[in-house]
C-alpha positions in Angstrom: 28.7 4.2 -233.5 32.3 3.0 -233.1 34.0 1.6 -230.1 34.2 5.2 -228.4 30.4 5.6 -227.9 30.5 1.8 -226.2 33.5 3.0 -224.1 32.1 6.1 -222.7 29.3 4.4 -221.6 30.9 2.2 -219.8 32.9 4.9 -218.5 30.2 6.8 -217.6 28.1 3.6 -216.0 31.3 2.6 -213.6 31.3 5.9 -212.2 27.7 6.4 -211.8 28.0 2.7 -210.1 30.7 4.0 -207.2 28.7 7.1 -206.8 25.5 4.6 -206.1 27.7 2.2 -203.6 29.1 5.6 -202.1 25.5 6.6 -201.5 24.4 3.5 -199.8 27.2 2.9 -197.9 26.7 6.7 -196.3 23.3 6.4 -195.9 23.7 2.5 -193.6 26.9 4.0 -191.6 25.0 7.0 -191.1 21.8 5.5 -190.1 20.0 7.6 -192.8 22.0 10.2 -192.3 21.0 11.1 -188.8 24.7 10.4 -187.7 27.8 12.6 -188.4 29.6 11.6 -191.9 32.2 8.9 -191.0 33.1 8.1 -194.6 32.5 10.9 -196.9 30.1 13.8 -197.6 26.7 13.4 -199.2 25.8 16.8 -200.8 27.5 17.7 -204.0 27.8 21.4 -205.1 24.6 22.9 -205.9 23.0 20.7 -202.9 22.7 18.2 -205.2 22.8 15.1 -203.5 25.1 11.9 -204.7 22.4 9.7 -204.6 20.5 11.8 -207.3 23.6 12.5 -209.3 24.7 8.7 -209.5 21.0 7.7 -210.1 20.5 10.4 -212.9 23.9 9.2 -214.9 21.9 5.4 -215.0 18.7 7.0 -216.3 20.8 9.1 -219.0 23.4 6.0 -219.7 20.2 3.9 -220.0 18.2 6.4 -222.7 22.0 6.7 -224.4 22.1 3.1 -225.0 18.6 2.4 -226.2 18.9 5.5 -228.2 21.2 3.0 -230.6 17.8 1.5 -232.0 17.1 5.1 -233.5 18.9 3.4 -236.4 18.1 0.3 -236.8 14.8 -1.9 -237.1 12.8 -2.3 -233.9 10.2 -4.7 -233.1 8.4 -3.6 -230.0 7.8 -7.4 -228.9 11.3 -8.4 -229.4 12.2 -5.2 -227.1 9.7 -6.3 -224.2 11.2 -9.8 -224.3 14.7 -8.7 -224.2 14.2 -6.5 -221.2 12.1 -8.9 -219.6 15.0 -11.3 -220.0 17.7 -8.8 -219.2 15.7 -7.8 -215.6 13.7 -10.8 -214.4 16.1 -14.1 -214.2 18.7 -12.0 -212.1 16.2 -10.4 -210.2 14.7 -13.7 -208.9 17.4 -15.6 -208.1 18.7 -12.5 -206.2 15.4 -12.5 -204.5 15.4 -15.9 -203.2 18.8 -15.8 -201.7 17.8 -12.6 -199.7 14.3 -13.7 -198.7 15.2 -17.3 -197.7 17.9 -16.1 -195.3 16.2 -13.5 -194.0 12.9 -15.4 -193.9 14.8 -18.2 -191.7 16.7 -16.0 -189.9 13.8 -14.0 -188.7 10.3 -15.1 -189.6 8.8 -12.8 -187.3 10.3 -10.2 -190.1 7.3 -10.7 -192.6 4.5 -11.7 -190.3 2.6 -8.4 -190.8 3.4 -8.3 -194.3 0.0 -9.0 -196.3 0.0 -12.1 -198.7 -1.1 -10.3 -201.8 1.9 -7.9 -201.9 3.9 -11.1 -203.6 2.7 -9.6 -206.8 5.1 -5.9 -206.1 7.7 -8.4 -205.9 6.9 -10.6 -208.8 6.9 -7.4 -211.2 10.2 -6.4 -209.5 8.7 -3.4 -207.9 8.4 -4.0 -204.4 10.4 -1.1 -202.9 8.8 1.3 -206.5 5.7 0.4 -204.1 7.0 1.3 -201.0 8.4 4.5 -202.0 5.3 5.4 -203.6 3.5 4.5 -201.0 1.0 1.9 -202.4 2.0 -0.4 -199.6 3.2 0.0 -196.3 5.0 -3.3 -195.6 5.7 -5.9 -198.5 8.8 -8.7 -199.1 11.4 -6.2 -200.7 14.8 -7.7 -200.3 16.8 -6.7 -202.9 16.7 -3.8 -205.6 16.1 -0.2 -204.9 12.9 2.5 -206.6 15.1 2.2 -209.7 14.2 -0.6 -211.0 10.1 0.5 -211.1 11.3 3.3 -212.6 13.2 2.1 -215.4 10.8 -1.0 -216.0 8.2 2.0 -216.5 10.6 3.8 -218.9 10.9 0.8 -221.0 7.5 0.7 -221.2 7.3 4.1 -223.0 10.4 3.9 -224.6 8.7 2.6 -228.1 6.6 5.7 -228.0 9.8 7.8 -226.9 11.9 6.1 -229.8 8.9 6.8 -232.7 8.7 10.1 -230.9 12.5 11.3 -231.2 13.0 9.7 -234.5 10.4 11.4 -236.2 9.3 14.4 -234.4 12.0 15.2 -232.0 11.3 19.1 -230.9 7.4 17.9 -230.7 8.3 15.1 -228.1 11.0 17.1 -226.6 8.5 20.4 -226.0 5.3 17.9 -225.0 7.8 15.7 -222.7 8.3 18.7 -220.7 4.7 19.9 -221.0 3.9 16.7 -219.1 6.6 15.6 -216.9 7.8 19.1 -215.4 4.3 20.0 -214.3 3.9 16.3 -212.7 7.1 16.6 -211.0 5.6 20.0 -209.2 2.9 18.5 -208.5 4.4 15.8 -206.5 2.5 13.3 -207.3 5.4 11.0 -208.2 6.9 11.4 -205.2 10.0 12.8 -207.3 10.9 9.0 -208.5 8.8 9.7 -212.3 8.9 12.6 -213.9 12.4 14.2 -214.1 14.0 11.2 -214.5 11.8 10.7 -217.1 13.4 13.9 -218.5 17.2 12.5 -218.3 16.2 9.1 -219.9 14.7 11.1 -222.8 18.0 13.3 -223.0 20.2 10.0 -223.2 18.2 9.4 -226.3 18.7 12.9 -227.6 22.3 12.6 -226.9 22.5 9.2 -229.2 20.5 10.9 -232.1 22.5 13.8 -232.5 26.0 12.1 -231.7 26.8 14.8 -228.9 29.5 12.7 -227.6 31.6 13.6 -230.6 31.3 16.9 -231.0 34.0 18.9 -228.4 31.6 21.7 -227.9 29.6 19.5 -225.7 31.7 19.7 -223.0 31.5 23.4 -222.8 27.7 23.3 -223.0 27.6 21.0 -220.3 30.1 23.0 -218.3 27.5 25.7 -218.7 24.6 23.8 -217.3 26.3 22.2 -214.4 27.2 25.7 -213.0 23.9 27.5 -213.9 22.8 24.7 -211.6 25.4 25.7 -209.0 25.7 29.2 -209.0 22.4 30.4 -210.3 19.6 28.2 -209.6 20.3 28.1 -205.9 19.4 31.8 -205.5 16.9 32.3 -208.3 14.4 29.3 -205.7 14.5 26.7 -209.0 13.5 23.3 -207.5 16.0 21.4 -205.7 15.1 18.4 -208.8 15.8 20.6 -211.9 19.1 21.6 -210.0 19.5 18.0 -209.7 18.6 17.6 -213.8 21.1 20.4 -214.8 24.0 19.5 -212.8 23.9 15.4 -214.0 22.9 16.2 -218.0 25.6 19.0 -217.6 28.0 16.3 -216.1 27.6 13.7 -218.2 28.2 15.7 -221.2 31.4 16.3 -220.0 32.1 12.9 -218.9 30.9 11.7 -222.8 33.4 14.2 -224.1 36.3 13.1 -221.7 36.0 10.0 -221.9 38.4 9.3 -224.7 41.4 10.6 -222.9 40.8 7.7 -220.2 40.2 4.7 -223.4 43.9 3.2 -222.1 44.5 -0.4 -221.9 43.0 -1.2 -217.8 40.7 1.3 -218.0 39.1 0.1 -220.4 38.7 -3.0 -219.4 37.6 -2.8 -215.8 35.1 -0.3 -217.2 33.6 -3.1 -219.3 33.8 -5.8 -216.3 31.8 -3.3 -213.9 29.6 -2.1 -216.8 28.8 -6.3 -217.2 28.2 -6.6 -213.5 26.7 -3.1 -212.3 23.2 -4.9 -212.5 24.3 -7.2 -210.2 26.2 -5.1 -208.4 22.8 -3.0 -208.2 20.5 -5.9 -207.0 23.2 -7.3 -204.4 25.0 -4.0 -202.8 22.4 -2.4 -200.4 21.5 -5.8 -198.7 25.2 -6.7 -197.9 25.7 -3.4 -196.4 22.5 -3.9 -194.4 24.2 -6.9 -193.2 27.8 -6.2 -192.6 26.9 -2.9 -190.1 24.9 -5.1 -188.1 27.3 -5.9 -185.2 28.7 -2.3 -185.5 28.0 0.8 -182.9 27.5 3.0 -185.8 27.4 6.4 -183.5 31.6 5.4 -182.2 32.0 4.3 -185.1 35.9 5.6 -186.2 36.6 7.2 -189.8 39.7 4.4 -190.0 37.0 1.8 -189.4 34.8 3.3 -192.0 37.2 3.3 -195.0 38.3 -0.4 -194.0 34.4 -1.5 -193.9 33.9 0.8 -197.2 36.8 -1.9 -198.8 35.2 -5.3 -197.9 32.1 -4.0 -199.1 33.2 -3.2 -202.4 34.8 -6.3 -202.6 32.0 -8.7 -201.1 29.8 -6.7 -203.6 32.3 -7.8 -206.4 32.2 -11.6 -205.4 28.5 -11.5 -205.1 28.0 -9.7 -208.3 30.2 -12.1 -210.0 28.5 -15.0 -208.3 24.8 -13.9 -209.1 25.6 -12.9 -213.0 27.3 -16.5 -213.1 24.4 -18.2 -211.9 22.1 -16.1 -214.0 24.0 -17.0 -217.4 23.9 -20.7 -216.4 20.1 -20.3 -215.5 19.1 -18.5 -218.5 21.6 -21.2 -220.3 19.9 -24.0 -219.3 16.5 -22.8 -220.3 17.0 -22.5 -223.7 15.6 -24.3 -226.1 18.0 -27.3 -226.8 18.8 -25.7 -230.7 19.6 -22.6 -229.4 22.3 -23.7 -227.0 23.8 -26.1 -230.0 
């Protein structure tokens, strides 16, 4: 696969991390956006919003890079433990440094919270649950929906992987069978189905090496503005918009991507690629934090692009901090051969 395939995805994955800090710092400054934009806009061409394009690019990056097992042996238990490794440590220590200050700070905070809701948290799908409404109040700290999601996609992904290797238009013609009708149905609350879709069409674009071949680009180019200029004003659902516009996107991105493989470039694209979990777990609680002693509605633009800085960099040192403490964690638990 070459160091170009690793390289656009980090590319691709540093990018689709701004758009996600963008999003969350918009949506805290702008009190969900019921305040007028201080900082940027929100809504993308298309009405596609950033959140769901920066959140789409993970769940395609994500299917990309598991789409590398295609060709090589896969043990399904070995997969599970790898994940569960890759998601869990991090996610616990991240935990317990949100809870316990905000637990101490304000214990009033989780008295209405019922006891048995620990176990969304120990599964690492606490706000999954809240968004999907299986529980009104539980201890979420840290984390967004994503994570559910993804854990539920690597769940599936052995059938997905069996399913593109060997029958791909099958799985590709039954995945939409199942998902799009889901989606309309809204059962899933829009977190499932489609982004179901664009995890299986990061492993389509692994199988058949589209980020080589120039003509993706144009194809993509093609998609994004069918979801622009056409699906608008034919009614298509505001999430297939949302589908067209990110697949379309980041099959230009893929293509591009070589052009921007320079010496710096490359390399902070493989430092936030390395931290974006962390990034991810730590990003929407220190926002929560620093806006706290603001008066967001006088708020000034000025103030807003020099908050928008310390919270990039805060979110680096934390990042940095919590995937430190997380390799000397998972360090330390190895068995004592293993760490000879």
């Amino acid at each position: 696969m070459g160091k170009k395939r690793l390289f656009y995805l980090d590319f691709i994955r540093t990018i689709a991390l701004f758009v996600i800090l963008v999003t969350h710092f918009n949506a805290t400054i702008t009190n969900m956006y019921t305040l007028p934009a201080k900082f940027t806009g929100s809504i993308l061409p298309g009405n596609v919003t950033i959140g769901e394009f920066g959140s789409g690019l993970f769940f395609m990056i994500s299917g990309a890079a598991l789409g590398l097992t295609l060709d090589k042996p896969f043990h399904v238990g070995e997969f599970y433990k790898k994940r569960v490794k890759a998601i869990y440590p991090m996610f616990y220590i991240a935990f317990l440094v949100s809870f316990g200050i905000r637990f101490t700070e304000n214990p009033a905070w989780y008295a209405a919270v019922p006891s048995s809701s620990i176990l969304y948290t120990v599964f690492g799908i606490d706000m999954f649950a809240l968004s999907l409404g299986w529980s009104g109040m539980n201890f979420a700290c840290v984390g967004e929906w994503f994570t559910g999601v993804i854990l539920l996609l690597y769940l599936v992904f052995p059938l997905f992987r069996k399913g593109v290797s060997k029958a791909p238009a099958v799985t590709a013609v039954l995945a939409a069978a199942v998902f799009i009708p889901l989606h309309l149905t809204g059962a899933d609350r829009g977190l499932v189905a489609l982004n179901a879709l664009k995890f299986l069409f990061g492993i389509f674009f692994t199988k058949y090496r589209l980020y080589e071949k120039k003509p993706t680009a144009a194809v993509g180019a093609v998609l994004s503005l069918a979801a622009v200029f056409l699906f608008p004003p034919l009614g298509v659902p505001k999430g297939f918009g949302a589908l067209f516009f990110t697949a379309g996107a980041f099959m230009i991105l893929a293509v591009l991507a070589p052009i921007f493989e320079v010496r710096g470039v490359k390399e902070f694209a493989g430092l936030a690629s390395r931290y974006s979990y962390a990034a991810f777990l730590t990003h929407h609680v220190l926002i929560q934090r620093m806006v706290r002693n603001f008066d967001l509605p006088s708020l000034r633009r000025r103030d807003a692009f020099l908050l928008f800085g310390i919270y990039l960099a805060y979110t680096a040192i934390c990042s940095v901090l919590l995937y430190t403490a997380n390799e000397k964690l998972t360090g330390a638990l190895k068995p004592r051969e293993a760490r000879a």
